[in-house]
C-alpha positions as CSV (number, residue, x, y, z in Angstrom):
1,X,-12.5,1.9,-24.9
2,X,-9.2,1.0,-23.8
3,X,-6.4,-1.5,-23.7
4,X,-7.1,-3.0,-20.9
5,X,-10.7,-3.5,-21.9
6,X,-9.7,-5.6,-24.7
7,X,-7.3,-7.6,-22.6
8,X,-10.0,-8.5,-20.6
9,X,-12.4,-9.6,-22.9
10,X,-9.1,-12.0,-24.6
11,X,-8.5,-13.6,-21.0
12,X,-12.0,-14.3,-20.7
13,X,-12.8,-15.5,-23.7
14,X,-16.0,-12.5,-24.1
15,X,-15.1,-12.7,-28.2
16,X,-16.6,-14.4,-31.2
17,X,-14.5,-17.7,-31.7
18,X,-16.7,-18.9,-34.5
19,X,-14.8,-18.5,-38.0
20,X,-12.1,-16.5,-36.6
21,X,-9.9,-15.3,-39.6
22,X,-6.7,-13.1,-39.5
23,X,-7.3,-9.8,-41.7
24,X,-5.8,-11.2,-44.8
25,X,-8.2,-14.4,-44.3
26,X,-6.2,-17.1,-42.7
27,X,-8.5,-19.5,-40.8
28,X,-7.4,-19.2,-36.5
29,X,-7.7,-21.5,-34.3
30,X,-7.4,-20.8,-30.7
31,X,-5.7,-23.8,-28.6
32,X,-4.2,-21.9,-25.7
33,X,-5.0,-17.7,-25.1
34,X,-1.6,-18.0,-22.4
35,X,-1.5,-16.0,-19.6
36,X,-1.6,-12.0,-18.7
37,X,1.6,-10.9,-17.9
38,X,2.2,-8.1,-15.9
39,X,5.8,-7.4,-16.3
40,X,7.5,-6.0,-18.9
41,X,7.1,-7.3,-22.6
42,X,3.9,-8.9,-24.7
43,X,0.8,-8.7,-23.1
44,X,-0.3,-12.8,-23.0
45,X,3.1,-15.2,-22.3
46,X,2.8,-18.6,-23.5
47,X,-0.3,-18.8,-25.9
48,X,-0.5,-21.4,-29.1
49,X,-2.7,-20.9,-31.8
50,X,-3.2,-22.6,-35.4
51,X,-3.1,-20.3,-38.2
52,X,-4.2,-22.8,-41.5
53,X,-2.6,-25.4,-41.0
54,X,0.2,-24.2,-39.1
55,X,0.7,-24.8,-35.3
56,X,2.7,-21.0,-33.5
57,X,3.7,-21.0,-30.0
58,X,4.6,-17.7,-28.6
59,X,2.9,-14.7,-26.8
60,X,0.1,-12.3,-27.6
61,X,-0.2,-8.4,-28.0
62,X,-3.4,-6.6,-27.9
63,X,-3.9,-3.1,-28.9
64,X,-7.1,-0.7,-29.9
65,X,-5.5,0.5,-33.0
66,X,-2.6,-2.1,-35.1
67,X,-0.6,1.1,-35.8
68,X,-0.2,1.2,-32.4
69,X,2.6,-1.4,-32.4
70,X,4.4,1.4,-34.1
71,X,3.9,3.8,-31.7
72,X,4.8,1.8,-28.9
73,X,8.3,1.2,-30.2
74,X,7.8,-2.7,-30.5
75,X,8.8,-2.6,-34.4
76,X,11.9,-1.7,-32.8
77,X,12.1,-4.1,-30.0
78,X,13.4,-7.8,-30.1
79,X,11.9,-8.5,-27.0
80,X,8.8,-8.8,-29.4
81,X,9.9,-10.7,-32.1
82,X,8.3,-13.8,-30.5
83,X,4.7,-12.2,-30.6
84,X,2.7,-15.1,-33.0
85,X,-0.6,-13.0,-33.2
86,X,-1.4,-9.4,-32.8
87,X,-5.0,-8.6,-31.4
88,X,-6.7,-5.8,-32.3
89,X,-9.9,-3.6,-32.4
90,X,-9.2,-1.7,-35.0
91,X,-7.4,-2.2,-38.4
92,X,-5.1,0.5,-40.0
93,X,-1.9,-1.0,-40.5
94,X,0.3,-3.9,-40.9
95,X,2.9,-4.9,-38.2
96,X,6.2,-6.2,-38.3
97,X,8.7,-7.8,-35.6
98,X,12.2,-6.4,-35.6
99,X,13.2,-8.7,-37.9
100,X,11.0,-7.7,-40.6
101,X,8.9,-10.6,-40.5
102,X,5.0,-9.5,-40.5
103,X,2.8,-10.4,-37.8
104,X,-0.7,-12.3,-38.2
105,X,-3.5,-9.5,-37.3
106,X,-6.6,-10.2,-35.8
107,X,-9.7,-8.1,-35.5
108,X,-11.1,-9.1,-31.8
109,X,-15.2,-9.4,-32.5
110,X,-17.6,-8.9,-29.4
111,X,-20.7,-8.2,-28.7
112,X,-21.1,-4.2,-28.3
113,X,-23.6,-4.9,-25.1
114,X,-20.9,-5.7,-23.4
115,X,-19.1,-2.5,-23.6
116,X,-21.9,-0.3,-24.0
117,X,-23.2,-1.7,-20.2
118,X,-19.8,-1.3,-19.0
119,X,-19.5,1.8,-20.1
120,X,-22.7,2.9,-18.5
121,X,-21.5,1.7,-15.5
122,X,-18.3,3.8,-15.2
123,X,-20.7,7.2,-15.8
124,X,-23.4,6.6,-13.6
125,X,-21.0,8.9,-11.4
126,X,-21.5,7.2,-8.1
127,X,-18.8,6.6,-5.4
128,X,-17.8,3.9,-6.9
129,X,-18.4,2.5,-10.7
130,X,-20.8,-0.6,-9.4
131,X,-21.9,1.0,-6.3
132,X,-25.9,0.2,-7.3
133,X,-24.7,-3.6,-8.7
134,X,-22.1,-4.4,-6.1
135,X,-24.5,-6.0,-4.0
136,X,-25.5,-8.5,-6.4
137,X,-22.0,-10.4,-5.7
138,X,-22.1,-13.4,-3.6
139,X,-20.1,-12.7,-0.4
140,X,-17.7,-15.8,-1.4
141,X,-16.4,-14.0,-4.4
142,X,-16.0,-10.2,-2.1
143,X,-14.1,-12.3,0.4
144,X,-11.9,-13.9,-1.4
145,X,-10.8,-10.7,-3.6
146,X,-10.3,-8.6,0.0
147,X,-7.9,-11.5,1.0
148,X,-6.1,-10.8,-2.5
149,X,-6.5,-7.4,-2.0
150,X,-4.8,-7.3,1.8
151,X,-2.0,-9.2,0.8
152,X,-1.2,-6.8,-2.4
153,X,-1.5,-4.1,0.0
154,X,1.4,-5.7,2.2
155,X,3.3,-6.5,-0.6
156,X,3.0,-2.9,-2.0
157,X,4.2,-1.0,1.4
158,X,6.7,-3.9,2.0
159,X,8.5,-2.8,-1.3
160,X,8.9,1.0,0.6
161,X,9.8,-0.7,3.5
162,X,12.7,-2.5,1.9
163,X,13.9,0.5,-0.2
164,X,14.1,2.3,3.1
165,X,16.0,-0.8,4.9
166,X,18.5,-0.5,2.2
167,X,19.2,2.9,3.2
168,X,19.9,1.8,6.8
169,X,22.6,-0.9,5.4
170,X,19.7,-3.2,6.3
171,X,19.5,-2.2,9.9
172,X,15.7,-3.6,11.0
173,X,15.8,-2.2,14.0
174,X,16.5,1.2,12.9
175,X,14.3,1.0,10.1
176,X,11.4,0.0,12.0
177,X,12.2,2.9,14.4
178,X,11.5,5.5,11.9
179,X,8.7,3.8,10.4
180,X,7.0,3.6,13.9
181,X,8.2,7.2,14.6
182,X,6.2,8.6,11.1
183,X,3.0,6.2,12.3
184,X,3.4,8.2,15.9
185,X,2.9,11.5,14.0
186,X,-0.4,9.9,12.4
187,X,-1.7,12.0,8.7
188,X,-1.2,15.5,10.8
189,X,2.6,14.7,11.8
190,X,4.3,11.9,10.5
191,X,6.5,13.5,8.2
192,X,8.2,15.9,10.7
193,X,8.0,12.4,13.1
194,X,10.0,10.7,10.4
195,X,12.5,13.1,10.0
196,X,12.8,13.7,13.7
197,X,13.8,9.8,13.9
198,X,16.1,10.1,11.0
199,X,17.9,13.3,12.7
200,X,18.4,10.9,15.7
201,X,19.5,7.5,15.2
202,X,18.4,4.8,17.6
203,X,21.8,4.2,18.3
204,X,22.3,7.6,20.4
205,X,19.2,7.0,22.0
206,X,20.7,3.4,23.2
207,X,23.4,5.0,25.0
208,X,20.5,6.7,26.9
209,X,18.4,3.5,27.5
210,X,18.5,3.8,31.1
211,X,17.8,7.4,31.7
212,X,14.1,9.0,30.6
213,X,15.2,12.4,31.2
214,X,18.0,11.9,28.8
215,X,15.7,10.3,25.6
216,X,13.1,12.9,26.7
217,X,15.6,15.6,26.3
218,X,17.1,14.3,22.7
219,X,13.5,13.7,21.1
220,X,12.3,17.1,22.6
221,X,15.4,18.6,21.2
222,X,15.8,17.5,17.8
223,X,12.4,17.8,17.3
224,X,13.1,22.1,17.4
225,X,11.3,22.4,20.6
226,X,13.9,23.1,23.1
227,X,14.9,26.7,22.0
228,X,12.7,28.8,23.9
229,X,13.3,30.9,27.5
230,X,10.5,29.5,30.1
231,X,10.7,30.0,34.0
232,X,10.2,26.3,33.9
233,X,11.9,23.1,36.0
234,X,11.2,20.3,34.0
235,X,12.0,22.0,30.3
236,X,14.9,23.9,31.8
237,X,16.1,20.2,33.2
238,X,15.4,19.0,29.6
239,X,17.4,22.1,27.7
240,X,20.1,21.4,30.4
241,X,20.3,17.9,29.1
242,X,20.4,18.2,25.3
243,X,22.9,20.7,25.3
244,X,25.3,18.7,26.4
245,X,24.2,15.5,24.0
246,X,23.7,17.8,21.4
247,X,27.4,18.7,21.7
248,X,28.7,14.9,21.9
249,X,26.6,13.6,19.0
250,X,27.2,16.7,17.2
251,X,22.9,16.6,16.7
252,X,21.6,18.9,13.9
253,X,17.9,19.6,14.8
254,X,15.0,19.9,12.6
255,X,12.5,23.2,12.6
256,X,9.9,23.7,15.2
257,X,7.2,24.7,12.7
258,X,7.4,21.7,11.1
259,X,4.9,20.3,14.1
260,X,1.1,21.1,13.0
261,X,-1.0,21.4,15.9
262,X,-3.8,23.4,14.6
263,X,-7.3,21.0,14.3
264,X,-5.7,18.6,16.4
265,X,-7.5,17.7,19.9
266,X,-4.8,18.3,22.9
267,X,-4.7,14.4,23.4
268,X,-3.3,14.0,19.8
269,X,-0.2,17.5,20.4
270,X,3.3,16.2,18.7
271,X,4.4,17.6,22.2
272,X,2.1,14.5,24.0
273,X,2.7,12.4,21.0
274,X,6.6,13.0,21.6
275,X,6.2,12.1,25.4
276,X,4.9,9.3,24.8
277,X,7.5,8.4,22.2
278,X,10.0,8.4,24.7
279,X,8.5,6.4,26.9
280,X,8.5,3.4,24.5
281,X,11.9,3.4,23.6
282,X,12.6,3.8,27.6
283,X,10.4,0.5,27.9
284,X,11.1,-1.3,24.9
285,X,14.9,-1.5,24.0
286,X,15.4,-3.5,21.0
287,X,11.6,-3.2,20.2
288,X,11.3,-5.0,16.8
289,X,13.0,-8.1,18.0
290,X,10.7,-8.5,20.8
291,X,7.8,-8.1,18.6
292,X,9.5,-10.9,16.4
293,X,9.6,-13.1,19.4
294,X,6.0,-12.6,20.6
295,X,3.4,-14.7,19.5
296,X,0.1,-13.3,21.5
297,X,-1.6,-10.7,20.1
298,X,-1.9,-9.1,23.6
299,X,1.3,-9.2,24.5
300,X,1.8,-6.8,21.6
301,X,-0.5,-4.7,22.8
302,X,1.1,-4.5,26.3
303,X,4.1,-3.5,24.8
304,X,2.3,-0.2,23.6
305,X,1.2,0.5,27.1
306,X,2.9,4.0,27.7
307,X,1.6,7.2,28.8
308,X,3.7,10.2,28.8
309,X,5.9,11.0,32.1
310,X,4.2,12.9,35.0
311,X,5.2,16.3,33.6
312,X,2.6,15.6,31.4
313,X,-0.4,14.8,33.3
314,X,-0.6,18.3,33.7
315,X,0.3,20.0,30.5
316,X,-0.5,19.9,26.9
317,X,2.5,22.2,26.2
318,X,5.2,23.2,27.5
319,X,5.0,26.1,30.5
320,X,1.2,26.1,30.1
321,X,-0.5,24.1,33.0
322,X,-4.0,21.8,32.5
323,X,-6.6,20.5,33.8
324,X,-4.7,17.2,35.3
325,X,-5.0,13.5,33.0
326,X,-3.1,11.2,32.4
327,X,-1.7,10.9,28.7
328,X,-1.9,7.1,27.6
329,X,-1.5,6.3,24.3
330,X,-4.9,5.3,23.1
331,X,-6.4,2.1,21.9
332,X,-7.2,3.4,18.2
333,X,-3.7,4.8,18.4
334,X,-2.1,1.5,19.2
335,X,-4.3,-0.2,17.0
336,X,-3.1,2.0,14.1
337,X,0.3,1.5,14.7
338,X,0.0,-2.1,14.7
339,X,-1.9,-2.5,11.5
340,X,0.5,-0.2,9.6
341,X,4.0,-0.9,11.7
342,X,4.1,-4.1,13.3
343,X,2.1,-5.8,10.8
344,X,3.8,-4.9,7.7
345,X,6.9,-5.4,9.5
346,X,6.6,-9.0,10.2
347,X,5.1,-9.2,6.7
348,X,8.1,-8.0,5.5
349,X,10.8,-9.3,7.7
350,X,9.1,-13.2,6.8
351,X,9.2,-12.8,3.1
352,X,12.9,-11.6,3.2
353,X,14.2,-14.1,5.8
354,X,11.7,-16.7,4.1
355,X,9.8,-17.5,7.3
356,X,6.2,-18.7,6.5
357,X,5.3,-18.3,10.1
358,X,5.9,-14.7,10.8
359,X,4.0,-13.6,7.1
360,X,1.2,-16.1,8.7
361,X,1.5,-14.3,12.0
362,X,1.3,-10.8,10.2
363,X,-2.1,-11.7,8.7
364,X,-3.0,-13.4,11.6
365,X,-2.8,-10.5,13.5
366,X,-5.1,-8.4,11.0
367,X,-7.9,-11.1,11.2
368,X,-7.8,-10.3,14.9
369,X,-7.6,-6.8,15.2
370,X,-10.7,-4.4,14.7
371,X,-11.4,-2.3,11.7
372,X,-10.3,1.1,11.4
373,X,-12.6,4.1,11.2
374,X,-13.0,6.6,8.5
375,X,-15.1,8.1,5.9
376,X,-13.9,6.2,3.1
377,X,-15.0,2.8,5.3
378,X,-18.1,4.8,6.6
379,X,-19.2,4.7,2.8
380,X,-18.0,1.7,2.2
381,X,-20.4,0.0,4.8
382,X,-23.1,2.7,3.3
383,X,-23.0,0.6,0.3
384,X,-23.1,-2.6,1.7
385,X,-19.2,-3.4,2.6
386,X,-18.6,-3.6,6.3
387,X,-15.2,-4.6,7.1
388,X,-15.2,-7.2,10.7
389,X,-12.1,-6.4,10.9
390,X,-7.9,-4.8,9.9
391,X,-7.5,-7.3,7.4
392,X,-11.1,-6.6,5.4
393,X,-10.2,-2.6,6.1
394,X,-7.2,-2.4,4.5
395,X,-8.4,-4.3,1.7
396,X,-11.4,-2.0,1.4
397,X,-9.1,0.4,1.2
398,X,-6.6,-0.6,-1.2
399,X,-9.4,-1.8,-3.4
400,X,-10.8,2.4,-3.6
401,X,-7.6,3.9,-3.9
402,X,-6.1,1.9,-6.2
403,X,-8.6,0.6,-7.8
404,X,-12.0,2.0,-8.2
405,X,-10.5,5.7,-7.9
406,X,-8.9,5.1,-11.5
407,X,-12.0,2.9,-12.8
408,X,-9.9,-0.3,-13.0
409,X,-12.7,-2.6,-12.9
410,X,-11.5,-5.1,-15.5
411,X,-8.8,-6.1,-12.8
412,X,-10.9,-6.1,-9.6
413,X,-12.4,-9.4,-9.1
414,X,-15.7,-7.7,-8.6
415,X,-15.6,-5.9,-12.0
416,X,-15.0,-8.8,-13.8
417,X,-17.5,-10.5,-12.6
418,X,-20.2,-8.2,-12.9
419,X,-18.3,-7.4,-16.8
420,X,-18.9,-11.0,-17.3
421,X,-23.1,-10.8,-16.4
422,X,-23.3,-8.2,-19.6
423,X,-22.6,-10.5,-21.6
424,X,-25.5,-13.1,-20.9
């Protein structure tokens, strides 16, 4: 049994209340349990209880064992001087605030099905915790934790996003270049993508904006590729080219065996994916503030129309002709990029600029897009969780990985709910 366990049963009220009595006998009273805090400091803020015949307002602290108050350091803390009641399961020694002043101990009584169900629950060594009992939750309830869910998610990659932008002197348009760039790489390749973008600022690739040739040439080059000897127009045009903008940006490349293209089907080669790279910046100058400005979904999507330069249609690497197709970025490539760039860009940009419509517009844009595919959604729809769309997805997927992968089901809506049933 753990902390948060108890915490749970104290926010729901899953206790005895009935002649509730500190450890040295006092007679409580409950009037208000406050609220969970999930900052820093006491675990319930703002809670008032009656102790005899005296009224305390102040915060809560709940712990398995009382000495732990000790051994988290709060004996020591001032920050907790203002705890009126310590809540515990376990007796085994008096605490104090660090004023001296002794804290009022209670011993937090429930009934043991509840635990002793819950408990089952997490070693019944499915998937998932309540994989056989999730279905039991009306769909209400599900939907209206995913919508929680999806928004945590933004708010949890926004945070990156803005550590990153405060790296660029916040620069949005070069931060969303790099963050598009590590998306273009995908699982295989985004972190040689990302540091192929933060090798080459956007800014040299600006003075380029007219020229393909040119941001064909820098990408390739930075990116390591451009150091071999082929009998070959189009790379030696290239090598040509980067040699001398290598020299006036005084360019420091990154390693060519960064680029993974074992496992990876032609279509999907950082040597396409770079192509086609090029070819958006070449179309879309100023990218980000175009996407700020559009208001169709579909426009969006035109924007990520590109297919790699003719070269290409013809070649999956360098000085090694193919079979001849052409190499458009794909719809569940687009699609990807839009649910994990332009999405949590506009998610991110609105909050900091405080611009309700472009946060609306960023889940907006989820509700509207398709859902992803992958095994962790395959088994989520196994067990009776399909997601209509990006929005339900993500959430589907935030809810497993940070959630149900570290059997936090006493702060998932569904957990709680299905917590709640053991106990009637």
């Amino acid at each position: 049994m753990k902390e948060d366990f108890l915490q749970f049963l104290w926010e729901n009220k899953l206790f005895k209340t009935d002649n509730l009595k500190t450890v040295e006998g006092d007679k409580v009273e409950i009037l208000n349990h406050g609220f969970r805090n999930t900052d820093a400091g006491a675990d319930f803020l703002n809670a008032k209880i009656k102790i005899d015949d005296k009224i305390w307002a102040g915060n809560i602290e709940i712990h398995f064992n009382s000495s732990d108050w000790n051994k988290h350091k709060h004996h020591e803390n001032k920050a907790y001087n203002n705890v009126i009641l310590h809540v515990v399961k376990n007796f085994d020694k008096e605490s104090f605030r660090e004023n001296g002043e002794k804290i009022a101990t209670l011993i937090l009584d429930f009934n043991p099905k509840i635990f002793e169900s819950f408990e089952l629950m997490l070693k019944n060594k499915k998937w998932i915790a309540c994989e056989n009992e999730i279905k039991s939750i009306e769909f209400f309830y599900t939907k209206q934790w995913l919508n929680r869910l999806f928004i945590e998610r933004l708010e949890t990659k926004s945070n990156s996003i803005i550590d990153v932008l405060k790296q660029n002197q916040f620069n949005w348009e070069e931060t969303f270049y790099q963050h598009l760039a590590k998306n273009f790489g995908q699982k295989t390749n985004s972190q040689p993508f990302e540091m192929l973008a933060k090798s080459l600022p956007m800014k040299y690739l600006a003075k380029q904006k007219d020229n393909l040739l040119q941001i064909e040439a820098m990408l390739f080059g930075q990116a390591g590729f451009l150091d071999d000897v082929y009998n070959d127009e189009y790379y030696n045009k290239l090598k040509k080219e980067y040699l001398f903008l290598n020299q006036k940006f005084d360019l420091k490349p990154i390693e060519k065996h960064l680029w993974k293209f074992l496992r990876l089907r032609p279509s999907n080669f950082p040597t396409i994916r770079i192509a086609q790279f090029a070819n958006l910046i070449y179309k879309s100058n100023k990218l980000f503030s175009k996407i700020l400005e559009i208001n169709d979904l579909n426009d969006i999507l035109d924007l990520f129309d590109v297919s790699a330069s003719k070269y290409w249609d013809t070649h999956y690497n360098f000085d090694k002709e193919s079979a001849e197709k052409k190499k458009k970025l794909g719809n569940e490539t687009v699609y990807n990029i839009i649910i994990n760039t332009v999405i949590q860009f506009l998610f991110t940009y609105g909050k900091v600029k405080k611009i309700d419509t472009l946060v609306e517009k960023s889940i907006d844009i989820a509700e509207n897009i398709k859902s992803e595919s992958n095994s962790i959604l395959d088994k989520w729809k196994e067990i009776g969780l399909n997601s209509e769309n990006s929005l339900e997805s993500q959430a589907l997927l935030q809810l497993k990985n940070e959630y149900c992968n570290y059997d936090k089901c006493t702060t998932c809506q569904i957990g709680r709910i299905l917590i709640k049933k053991f106990n009637q």
